[in-house]
SEBA-180468 format. One record per residue: x, z, y of N, C-alpha, C in turn. Coordinates in steps of 0.02 Angstrom, whole numbers, plus 50000, padded with zeros to 5 digits. Layout:
% residues N
XZYXZYXZY;...
***
This chain:
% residues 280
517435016449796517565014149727518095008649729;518655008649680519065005349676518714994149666;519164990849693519024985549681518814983249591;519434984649572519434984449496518824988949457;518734992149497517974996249458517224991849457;517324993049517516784986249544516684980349496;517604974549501517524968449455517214971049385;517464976149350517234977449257516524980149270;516324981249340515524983149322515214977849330;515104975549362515064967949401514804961649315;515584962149291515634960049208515244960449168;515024968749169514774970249117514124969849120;513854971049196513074968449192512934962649189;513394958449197513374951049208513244949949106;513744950949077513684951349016513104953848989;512894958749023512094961348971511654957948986;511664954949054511024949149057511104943049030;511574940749020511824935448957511464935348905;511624943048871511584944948812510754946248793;510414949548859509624951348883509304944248866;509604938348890509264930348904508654932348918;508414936648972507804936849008507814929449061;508584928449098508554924249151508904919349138;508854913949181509144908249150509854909749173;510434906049127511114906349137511374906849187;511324901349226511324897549281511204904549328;510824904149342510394908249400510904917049394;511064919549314511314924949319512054925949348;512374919549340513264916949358513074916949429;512594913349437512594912249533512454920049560;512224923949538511934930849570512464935149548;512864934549522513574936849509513964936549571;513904928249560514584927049627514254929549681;513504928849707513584931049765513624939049792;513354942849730513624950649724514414950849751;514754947849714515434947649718515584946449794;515224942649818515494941549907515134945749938;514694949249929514494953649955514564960449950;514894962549895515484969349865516024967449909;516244960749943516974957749955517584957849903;517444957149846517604953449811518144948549808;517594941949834517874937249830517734934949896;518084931849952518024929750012517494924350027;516894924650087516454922150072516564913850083;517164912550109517624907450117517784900650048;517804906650025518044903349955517804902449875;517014907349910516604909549854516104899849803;516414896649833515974890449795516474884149790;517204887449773517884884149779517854882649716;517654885949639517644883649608517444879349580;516764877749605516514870349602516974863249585;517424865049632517654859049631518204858549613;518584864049548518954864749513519064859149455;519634858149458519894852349393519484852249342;519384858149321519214859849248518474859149239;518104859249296517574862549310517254852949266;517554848449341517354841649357517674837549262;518204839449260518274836549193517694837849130;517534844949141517164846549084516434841949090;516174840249147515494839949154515474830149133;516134828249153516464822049147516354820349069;516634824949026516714824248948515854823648930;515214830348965514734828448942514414822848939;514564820349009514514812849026514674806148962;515004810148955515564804348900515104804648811;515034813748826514534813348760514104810948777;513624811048807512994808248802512924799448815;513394795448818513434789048820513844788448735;514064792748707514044789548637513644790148607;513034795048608512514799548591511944790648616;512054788648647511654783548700511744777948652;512404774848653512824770548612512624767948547;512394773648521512324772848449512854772248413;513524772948418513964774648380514044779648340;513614786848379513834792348313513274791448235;512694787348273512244784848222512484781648176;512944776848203513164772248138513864776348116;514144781648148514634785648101514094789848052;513574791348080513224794348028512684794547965;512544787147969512394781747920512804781947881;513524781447889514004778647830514264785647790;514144790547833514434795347791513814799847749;513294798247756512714800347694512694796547647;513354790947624513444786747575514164788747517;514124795247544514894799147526514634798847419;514034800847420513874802247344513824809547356;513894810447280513654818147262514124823847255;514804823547266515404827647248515324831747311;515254836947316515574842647370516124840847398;516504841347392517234840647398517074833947455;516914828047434517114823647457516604823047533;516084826647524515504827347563515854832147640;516114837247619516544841147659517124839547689;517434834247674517674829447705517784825147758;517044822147729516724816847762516504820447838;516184827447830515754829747884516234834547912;516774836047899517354840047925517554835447956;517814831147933518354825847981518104821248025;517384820748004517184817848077517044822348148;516744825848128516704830848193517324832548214;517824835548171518534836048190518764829648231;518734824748199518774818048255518364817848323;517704817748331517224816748375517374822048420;517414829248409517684834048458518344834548498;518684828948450519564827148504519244823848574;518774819048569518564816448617518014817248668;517574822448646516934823748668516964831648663;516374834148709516214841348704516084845848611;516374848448602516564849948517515944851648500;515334855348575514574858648557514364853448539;514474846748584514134839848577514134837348491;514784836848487514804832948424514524837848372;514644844048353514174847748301513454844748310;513094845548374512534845148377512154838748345;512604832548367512444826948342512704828248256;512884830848233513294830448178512764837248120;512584839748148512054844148131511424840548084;511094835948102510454834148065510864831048006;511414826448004511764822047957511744827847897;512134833847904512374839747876511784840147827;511154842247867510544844447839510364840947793;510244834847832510074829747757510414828747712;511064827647717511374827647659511304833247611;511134837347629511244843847606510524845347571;509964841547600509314841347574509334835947508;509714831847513509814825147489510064826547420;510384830947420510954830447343510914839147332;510314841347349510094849547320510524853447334;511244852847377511574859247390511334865347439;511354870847455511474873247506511764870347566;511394872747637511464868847673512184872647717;512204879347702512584885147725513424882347708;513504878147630514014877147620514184871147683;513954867747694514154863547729514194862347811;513664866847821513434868447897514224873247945;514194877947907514864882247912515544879947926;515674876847857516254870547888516084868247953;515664861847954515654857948021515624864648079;515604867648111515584873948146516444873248145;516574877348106517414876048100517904868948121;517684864548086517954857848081517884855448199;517374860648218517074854948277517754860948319;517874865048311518484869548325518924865948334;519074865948273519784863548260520014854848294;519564852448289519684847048326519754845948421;519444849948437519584853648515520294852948510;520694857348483521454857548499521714851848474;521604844648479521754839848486522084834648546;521524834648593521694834048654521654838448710;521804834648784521594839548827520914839348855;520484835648835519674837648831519504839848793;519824840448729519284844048686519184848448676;519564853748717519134860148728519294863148802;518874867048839518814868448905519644873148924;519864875648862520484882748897520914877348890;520964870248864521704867448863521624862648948;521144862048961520924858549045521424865549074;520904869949084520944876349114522024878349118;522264879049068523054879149033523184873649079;522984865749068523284860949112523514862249186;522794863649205522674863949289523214870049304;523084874649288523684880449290524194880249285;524584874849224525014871349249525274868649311;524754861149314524964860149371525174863049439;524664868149435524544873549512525254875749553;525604875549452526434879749485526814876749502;526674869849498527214865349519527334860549484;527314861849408527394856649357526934851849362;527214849449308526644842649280526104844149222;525424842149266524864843549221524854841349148;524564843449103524784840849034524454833749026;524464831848982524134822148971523684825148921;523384816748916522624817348875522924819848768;523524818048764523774820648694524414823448690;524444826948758525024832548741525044838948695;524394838948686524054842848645524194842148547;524304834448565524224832348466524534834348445;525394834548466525714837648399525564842048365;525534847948405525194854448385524574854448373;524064852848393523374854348374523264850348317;523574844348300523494839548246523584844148182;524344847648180524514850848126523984855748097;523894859848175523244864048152522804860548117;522684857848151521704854448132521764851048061;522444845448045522304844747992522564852547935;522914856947933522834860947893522094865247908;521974866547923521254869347943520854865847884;520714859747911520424854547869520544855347795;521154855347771521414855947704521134862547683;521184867647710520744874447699520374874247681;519854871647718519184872647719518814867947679;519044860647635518894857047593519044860847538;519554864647505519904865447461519644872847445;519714877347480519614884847478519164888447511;518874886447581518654888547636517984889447606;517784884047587516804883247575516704888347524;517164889547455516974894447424517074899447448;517214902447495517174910147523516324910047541;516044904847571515384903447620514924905947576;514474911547607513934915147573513724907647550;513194908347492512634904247465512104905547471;511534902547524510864902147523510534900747533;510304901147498509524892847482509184892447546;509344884047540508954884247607508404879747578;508074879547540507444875447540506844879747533;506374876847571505804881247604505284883447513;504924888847510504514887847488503864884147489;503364883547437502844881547432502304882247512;502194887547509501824889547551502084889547624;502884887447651503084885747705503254879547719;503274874147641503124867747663502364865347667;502074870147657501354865547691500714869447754;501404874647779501244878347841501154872947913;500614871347946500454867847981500454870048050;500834875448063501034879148092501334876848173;501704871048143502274868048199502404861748184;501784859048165501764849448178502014845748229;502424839148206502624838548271501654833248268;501634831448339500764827448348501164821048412;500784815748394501034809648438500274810248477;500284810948526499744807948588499844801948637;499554796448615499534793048661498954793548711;499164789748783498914788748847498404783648849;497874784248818497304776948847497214774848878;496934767548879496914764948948496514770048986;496554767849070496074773549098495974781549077;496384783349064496444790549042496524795449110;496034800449069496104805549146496774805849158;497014807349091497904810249115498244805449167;498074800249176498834795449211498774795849274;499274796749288499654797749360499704805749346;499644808849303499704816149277500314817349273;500714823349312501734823549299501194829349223;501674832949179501654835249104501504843449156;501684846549229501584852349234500704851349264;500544846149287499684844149299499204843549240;499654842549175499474842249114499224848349069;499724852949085499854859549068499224862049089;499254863149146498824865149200498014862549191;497934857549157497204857649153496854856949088;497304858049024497274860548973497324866448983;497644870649021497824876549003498174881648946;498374875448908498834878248833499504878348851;499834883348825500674882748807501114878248758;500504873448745500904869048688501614865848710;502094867148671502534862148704502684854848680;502874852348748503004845648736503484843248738;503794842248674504424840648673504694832648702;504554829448729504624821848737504194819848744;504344813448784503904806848808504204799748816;504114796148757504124790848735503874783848783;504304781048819503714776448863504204769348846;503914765548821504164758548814504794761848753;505544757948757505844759048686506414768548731;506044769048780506704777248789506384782548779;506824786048773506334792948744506514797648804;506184800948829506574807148896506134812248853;506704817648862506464825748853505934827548897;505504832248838505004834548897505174840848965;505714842548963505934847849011506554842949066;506504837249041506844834049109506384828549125;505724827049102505404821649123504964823449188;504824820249247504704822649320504154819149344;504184814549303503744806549330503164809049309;502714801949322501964800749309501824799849228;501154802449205501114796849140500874790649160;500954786449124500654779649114500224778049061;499824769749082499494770449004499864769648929;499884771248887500574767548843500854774148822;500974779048867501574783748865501454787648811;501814788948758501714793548695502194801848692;501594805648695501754812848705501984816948620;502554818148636502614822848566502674829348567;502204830148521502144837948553501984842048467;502234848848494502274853548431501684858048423;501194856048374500564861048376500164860148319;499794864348288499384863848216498974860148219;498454859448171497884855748197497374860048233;497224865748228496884868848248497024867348349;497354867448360497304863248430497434856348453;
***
């Protein structure tokens, strides 16, 4: 079988298990590459070269970068001031376009939607619109701001380094602006002006009977003194409850750690948040 037959099969199963999300991401990319060195492929020499690719180290660099503004409290207080926009559409779409468009020049563009996401909602809960009109934009707006710099989105790293490779000079952190500026702000002008009215309309506020579905509470548990649980890691926890509840976080003193990266012990003090009805 031809090499090239191989790579597009290779692709395409790689793609359906993507698409399957039976396995984790991670784990399906790595069982790729090593197919690939073991089809010969790719030389087994060189098979974990990308690691340590420009693009690779910059990108993980930028998450870095998000999650210390995320830390910071800066996008908090960008997002304080802009649920003070008032009640005009127009000016609301704006406000939540051009910041993410901003925040994504500098940070991962998934990052800044994400943080930029609850603001959306509430506002959007706040002054009775649809949440669709506004949600949509920011999606767009976190785009368009990528082609700003050369972090803000992964193919202009990727374009850089390739650059460089041939000999030239790698691009800079706003070789990018002239051009992506023009974009982004016409983009912007679009999508304030014309864009949102194309955006289906629909209601996003829950009914009666799904706002008082008890379904998926979040529940605070604290750790008593002397509690069986302590010195308990959350999979010893699991384990002798025997429930699937999940636990989203653990609160100990003023930090909060996720419950799928927390490793440690509980303590007494430690406050568990977790998603479950009352019935458990």
């Amino acid at each position: 079988m031809a090499d090239s037959t191989l790579v597009f099969t290779l692709l395409g199963l790689t793609l359906a298990a993507f698409v399957w999300g039976r396995f984790r991401y991670d784990l399906v990319a790595l069982a790729a590459l090593l197919t690939a060195v073991l089809l010969g492929l790719v030389p087994a020499e060189e098979a974990f070269l990308g690691f340590g690719h420009p693009a690779v180290i910059t990108v993980a660099a930028v998450l870095v970068l998000s999650r210390g503004f995320e830390r910071s409290g800066l996008v908090d207080l960008i997002a304080e001031q802009a649920l003070k926009v008032g009640d005009r559409l127009l000016l609301q779409l704006l406000v939540l376009t051009g910041t993410v468009l901003v925040l994504s020049g500098v940070m991962n563009n998934v990052g800044a939607l994400a943080l930029m996401l609850p603001v959306a909602i509430r506002m959007a809960r706040e002054h009775g619109s649809p949440p669709s009109l506004l949600l949509m934009p920011l999606a767009f707006g976190s785009l368009l701001g990528g082609l700003t710099t050369l972090i803000g989105t992964p193919p202009n790293i990727i374009i850089s380094s390739y650059r460089g490779s041939l000999g030239g000079d790698s691009f800079g952190m706003f070789s990018f602006f002239p051009v992506g500026a023009v974009v982004a702000l016409c983009g912007l002008a679009f999508i304030v002006l014309l864009g949102w009215r194309l955006v289906p309309k629909r209601a996003g506020s829950a009914s009666t009977e799904a706002m008082f579905d008890t379904a998926h509470y979040l529940v605070e548990l604290r750790v008593p003194e002397k509690a069986k649980a302590e010195g308990w890691t959350l999979h010893d926890l699991r384990e002798a409850i025997d429930e699937t509840i999940p636990i989203l976080a653990v609160v100990r003193g003023e930090r909060r750690h996720a419950g799928h990266t927390f490793h440690g012990a509980l303590h007494e003090g430690d406050i568990l948040l977790v998603e479950a009805g009352p019935t458990r």
